[in-house]
DRENPARO-812272 format. One record per residue (C-alpha): residue number from 1; x, y, z; residue in one letter. Coordinates in steps of 0.02 Angstrom, whole numbers, plus 50000, padded with zeros to 5 digits. Layout:
<pts>
- n;xx;yy;zz;res
- NUM;X;Y;Z;A;
...
</pts>
This chain:
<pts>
- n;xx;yy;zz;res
- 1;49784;52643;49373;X;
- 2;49591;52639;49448;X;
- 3;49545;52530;49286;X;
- 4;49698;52416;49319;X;
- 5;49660;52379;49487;X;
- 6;49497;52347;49445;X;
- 7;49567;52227;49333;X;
- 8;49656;52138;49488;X;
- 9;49505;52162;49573;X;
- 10;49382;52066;49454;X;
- 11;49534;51903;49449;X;
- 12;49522;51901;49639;X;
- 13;49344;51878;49626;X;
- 14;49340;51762;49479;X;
- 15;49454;51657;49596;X;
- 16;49340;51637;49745;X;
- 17;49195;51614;49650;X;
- 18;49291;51443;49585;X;
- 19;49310;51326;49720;X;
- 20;49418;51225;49631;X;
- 21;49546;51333;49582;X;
- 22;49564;51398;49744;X;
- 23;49589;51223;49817;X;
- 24;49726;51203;49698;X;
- 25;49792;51362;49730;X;
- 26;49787;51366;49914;X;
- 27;49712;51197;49970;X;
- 28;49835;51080;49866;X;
- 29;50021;51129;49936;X;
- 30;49935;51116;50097;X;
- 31;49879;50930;50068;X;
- 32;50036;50892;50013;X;
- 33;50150;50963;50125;X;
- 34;50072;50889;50237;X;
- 35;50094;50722;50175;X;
- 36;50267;50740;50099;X;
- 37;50305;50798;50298;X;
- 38;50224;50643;50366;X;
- 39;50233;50513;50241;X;
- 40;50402;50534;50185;X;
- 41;50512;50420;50308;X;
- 42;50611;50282;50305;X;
- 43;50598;50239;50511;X;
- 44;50492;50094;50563;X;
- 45;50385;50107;50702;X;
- 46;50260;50020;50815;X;
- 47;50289;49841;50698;X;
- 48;50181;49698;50761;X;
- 49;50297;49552;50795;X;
- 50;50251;49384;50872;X;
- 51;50354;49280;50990;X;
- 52;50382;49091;51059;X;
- 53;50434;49068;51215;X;
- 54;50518;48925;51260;X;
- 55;50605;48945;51404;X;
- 56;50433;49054;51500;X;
- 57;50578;49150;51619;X;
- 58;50625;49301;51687;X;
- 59;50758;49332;51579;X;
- 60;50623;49287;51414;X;
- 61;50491;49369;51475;X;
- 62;50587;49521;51518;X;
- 63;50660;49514;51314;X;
- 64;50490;49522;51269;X;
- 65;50430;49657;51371;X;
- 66;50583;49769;51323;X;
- 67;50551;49748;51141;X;
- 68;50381;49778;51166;X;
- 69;50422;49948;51268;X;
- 70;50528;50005;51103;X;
- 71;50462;50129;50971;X;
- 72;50497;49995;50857;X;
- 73;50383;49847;50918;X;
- 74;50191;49804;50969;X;
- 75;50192;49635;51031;X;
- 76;50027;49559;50915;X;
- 77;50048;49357;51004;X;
- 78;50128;49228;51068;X;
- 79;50112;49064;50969;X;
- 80;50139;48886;51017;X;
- 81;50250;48825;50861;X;
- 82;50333;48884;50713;X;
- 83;50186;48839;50599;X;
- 84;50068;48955;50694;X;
- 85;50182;49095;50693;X;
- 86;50227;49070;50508;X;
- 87;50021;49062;50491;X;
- 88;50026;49236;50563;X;
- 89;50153;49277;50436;X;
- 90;50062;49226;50269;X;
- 91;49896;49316;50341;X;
- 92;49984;49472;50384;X;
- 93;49952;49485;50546;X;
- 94;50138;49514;50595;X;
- 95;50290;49562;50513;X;
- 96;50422;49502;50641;X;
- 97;50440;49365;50752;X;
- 98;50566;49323;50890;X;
- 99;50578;49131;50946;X;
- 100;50674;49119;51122;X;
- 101;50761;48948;51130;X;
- 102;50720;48838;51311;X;
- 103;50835;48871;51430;X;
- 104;50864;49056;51374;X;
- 105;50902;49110;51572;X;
- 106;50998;48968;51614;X;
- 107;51110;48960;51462;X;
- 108;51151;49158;51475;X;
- 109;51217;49121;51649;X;
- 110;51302;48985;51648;X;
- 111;51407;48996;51480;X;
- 112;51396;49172;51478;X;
- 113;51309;49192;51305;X;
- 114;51140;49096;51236;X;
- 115;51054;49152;51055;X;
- 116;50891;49196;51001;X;
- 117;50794;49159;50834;X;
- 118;50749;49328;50734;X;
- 119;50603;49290;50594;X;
- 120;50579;49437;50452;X;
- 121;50439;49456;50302;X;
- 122;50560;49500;50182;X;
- 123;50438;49508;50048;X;
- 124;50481;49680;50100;X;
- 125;50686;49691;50112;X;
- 126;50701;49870;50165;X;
- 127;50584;49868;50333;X;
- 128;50650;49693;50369;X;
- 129;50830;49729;50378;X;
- 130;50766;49888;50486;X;
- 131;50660;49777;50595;X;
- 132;50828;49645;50599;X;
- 133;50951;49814;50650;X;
- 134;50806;49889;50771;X;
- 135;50792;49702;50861;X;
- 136;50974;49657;50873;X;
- 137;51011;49849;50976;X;
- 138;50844;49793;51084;X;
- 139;50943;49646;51131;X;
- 140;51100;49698;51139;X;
- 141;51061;49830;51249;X;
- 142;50970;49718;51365;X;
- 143;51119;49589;51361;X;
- 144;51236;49724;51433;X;
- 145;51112;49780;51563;X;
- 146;51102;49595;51621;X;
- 147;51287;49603;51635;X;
- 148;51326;49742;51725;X;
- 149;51489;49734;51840;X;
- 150;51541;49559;51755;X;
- 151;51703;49576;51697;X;
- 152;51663;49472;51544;X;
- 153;51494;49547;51475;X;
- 154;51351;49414;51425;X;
- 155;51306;49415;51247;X;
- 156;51132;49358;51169;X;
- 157;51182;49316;50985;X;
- 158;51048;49334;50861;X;
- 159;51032;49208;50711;X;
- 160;50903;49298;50549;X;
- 161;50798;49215;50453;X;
- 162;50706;49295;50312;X;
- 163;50538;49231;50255;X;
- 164;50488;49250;50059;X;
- 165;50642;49349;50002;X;
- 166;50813;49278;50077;X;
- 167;50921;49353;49934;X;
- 168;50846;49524;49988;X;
- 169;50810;49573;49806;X;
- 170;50732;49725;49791;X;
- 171;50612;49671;49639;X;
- 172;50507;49574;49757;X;
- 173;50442;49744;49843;X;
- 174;50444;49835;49692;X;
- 175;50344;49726;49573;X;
- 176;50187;49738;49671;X;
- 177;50199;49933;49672;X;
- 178;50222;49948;49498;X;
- 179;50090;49829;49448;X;
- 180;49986;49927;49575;X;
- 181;50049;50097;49516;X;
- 182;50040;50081;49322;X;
- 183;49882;49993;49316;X;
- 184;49810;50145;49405;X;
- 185;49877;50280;49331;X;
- 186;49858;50233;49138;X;
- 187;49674;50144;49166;X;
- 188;49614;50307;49267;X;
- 189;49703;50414;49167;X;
- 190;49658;50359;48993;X;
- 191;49449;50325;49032;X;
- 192;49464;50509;49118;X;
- 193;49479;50581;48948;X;
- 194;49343;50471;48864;X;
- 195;49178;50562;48904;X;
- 196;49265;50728;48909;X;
- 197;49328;50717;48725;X;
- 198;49168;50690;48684;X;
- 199;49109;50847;48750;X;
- 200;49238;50954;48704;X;
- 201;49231;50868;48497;X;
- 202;49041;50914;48506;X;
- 203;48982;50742;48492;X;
- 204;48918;50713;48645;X;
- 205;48745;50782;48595;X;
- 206;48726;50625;48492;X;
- 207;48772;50508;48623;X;
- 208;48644;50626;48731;X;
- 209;48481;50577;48618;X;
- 210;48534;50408;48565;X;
- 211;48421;50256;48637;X;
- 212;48565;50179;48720;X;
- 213;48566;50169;48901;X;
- 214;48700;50270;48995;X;
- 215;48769;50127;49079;X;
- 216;48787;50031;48890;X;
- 217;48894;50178;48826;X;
- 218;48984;50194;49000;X;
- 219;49022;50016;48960;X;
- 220;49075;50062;48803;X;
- 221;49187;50150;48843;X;
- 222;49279;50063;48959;X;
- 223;49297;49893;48876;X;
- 224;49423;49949;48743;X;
- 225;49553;50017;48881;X;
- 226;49504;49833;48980;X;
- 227;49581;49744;48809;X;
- 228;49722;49832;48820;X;
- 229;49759;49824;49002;X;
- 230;49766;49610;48996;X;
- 231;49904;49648;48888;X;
- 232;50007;49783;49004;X;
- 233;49946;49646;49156;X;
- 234;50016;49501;49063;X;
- 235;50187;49589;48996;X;
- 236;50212;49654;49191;X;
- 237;50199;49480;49251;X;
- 238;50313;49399;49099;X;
- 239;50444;49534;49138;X;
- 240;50446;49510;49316;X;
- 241;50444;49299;49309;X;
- 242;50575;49291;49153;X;
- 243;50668;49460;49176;X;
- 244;50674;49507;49364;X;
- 245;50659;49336;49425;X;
- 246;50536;49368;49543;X;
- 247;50426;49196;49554;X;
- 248;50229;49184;49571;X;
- 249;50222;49060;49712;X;
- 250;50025;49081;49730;X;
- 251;49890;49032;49598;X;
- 252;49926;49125;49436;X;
- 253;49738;49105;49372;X;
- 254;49695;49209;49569;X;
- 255;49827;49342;49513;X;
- 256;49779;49378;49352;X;
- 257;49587;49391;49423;X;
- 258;49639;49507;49562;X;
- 259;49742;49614;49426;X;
- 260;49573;49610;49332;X;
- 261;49473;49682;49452;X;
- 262;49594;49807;49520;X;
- 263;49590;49887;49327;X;
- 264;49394;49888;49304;X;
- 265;49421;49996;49479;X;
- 266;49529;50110;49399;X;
- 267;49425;50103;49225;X;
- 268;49255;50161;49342;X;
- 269;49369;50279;49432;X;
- 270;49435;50364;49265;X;
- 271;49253;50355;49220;X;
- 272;49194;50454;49346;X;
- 273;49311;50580;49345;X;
- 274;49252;50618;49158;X;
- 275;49106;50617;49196;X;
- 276;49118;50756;49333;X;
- 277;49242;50852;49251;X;
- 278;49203;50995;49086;X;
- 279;49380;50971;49014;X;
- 280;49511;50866;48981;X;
- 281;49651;50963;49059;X;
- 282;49557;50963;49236;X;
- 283;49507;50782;49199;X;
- 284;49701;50746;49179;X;
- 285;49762;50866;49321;X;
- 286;49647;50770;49435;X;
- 287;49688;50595;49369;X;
- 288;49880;50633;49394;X;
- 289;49883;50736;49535;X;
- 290;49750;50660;49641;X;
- 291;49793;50494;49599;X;
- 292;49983;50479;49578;X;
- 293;50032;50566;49753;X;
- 294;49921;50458;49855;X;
- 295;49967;50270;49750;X;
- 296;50144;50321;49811;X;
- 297;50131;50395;49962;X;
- 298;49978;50297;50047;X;
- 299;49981;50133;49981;X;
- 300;50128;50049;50066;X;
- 301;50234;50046;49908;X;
- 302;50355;50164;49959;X;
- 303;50308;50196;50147;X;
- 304;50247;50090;50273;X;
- 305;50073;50148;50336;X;
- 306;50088;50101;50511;X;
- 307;50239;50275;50537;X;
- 308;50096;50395;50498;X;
- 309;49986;50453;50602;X;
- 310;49828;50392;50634;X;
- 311;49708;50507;50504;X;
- 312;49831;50476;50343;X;
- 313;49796;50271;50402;X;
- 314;49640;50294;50390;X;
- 315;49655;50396;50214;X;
- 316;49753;50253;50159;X;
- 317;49607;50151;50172;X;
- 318;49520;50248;50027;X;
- 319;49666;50222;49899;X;
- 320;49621;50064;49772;X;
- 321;49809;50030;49748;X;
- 322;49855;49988;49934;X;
- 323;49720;49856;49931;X;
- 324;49795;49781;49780;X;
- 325;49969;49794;49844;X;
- 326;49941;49685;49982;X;
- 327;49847;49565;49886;X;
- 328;50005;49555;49749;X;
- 329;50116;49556;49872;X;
- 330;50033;49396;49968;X;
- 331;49978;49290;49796;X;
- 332;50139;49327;49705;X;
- 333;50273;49315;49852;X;
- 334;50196;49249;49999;X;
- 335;50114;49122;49879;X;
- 336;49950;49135;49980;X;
- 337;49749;49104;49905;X;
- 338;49607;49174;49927;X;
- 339;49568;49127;50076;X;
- 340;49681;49248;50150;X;
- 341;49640;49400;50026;X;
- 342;49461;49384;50005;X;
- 343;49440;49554;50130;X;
- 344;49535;49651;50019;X;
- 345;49453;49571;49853;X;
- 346;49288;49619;49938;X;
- 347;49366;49825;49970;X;
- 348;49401;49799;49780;X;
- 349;49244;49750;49727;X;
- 350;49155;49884;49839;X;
- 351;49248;50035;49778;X;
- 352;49215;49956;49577;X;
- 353;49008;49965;49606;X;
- 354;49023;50119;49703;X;
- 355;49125;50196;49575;X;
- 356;49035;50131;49412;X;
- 357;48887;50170;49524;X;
- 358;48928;50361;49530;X;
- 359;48984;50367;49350;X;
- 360;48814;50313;49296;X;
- 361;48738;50442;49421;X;
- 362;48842;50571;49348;X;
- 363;48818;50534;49186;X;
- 364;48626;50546;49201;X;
- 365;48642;50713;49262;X;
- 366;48712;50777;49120;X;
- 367;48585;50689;49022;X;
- 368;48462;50791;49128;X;
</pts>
């Protein structure tokens, strides 16, 4: 009995002495219940919307202030016209807009009803029919407070109009987030094994006193998984033009550069991850598990960002795939150039020489 609890004894200690297995062990269902608790939601909240007021009047300016009081809504602007609000739009700066006719006080009283214009990105269906059904019982509500004792209530009818996406159709959301997902999971995945097979086969000693410079066989290792993701970036687009039917209103030249860049992220990223790692299972667990959870959870696929709270935003920030979600999302549906992407083309190119940067790094250690 002494000899088997020594036994127990010596795992316990081989445990702490690896960090990384106790992370996994007591670290990782942490992290992600955490996430799952916060992450997973459906609700909409503080959504900036713009507005144009028309009729500047008690009655507007009290609609404004009550939907800015809501959970729901930040108020982000007011705008003079349409164009500057649908400006707004294409940038990303909002994700709502309310227009309030001229007017809007005196019509309410004196017919007894007037309407209001409600403006959705619908490039996202889901949170704009929330956004729609979270506006509409803002107004409502302040309709039949404005009409309290009448006999007849006053109504405020809302009229919708979706930008990008009237039909609603799902595929529009979900195109981006697979392009987004796929590319990073099979380029990171697949490079993650690359150096580490090498190891494990024994043949990395010859790479190790070959002349060739570490960043040449880095290279060279990434450029055969490159080839082969302009096919997966060209068969995603083809399916989702001639199969889902969702169009590429933007420049398709812009697209398919962004989609380039976003895999030689995930190529340096898969990279690096080999070369930190000793084995191929840990360079697989890490390149599922550490990437898959936060490409759904944290890049805006699935979730909006803006429900979580404020440290998982900023988290977000660090995941590859929500930078190329928004710039697929605003090329592809909102039909926009680069003008209006070039920040997150910029992130992109940032995490790719950080990333290839720290490969090479690593890699030179173990040449040390």
């Amino acid at each position: 009995m002494k000899q088997f609890i020594n036994f127990i004894k010596k795992e316990f200690i081989h445990i702490f002495r690896d960090r990384r297995t106790l992370f996994i062990l007591i670290g990782m269902p942490m992290v992600q219940i955490l996430i799952f608790g916060f992450a997973l939601t459906n609700e909409v909240k503080n959504s900036r919307f713009g507005y144009i007021d028309l009729s500047h009047d008690e009655l507007s300016q009290r609609l404004v202030a009550e939907m800015d009081a809501s959970n729901y809504f930040e108020a982000a602007a007011e705008f003079a016209d349409r164009d500057e609000m649908e400006g707004a739009f294409r940038k990303g700066r909002i994700s709502f807009g309310l227009v309030i006719p001229d007017d809007f006080s005196g019509s309410f009283h004196s017919t007894g009803g007037t309407k209001v214009q409600l403006i959705a990105d619908a490039s996202d269906p889901n949170i704009a029919n929330t956004l729609v059904n979270y506006a509409t019982a803002v107004i409502q509500d302040m309709a039949a407070g404005a009409s309290q004792g009448l006999q007849i209530p006053y109504v405020i009818r809302p009229e919708t109009r979706m930008l990008y996406n009237p039909q609603l159709q799902g595929a529009y959301n979900f195109v981006p987030g697979v392009m987004a997902m796929v590319l990073l999971l099979v380029c990171t995945m697949m490079t993650a094994l690359t150096i580490v097979r090498e190891k494990e086969n024994g043949t990395m000693e010859v790479l190790l006193v070959s002349p060739v410079k570490p960043i040449k066989i880095i290279t060279a290792k990434a450029v055969p998984y490159l080839l082969l993701s302009f096919f997966n970036i060209t068969s995603i687009l083809l399916l989702s033009v001639f199969v889902l039917n969702v169009p590429i209103r933007g420049s398709l030249v812009l697209l398919f550069s962004e989609s380039v860049l976003f895999t030689l992220v995930s190529l340096s990223l898969g990279l690096l991850i080999s070369s930190a790692t000793a084995s191929q299972t840990a360079a697989m667990f890490i390149s599922l598990v550490g990437m898959f959870l936060p490409t759904v959870m944290l890049s805006g696929f699935m979730f909006p960002i803006e429900n979580m709270p404020l440290p998982l935003q900023i988290i977000s920030n660090l995941v590859p795939a929500k930078w190329f979600y928004i710039i697929v999302r605003s090329v592809m549906i909102k039909g926009t150039g680069l003008a209006i992407v070039w920040k997150e083309t910029l992130i992109l190119l940032a995490m790719l020489l950080f990333f290839m940067g720290m490969a090479i790094k690593k890699f030179k250690l173990r040449l040390a």
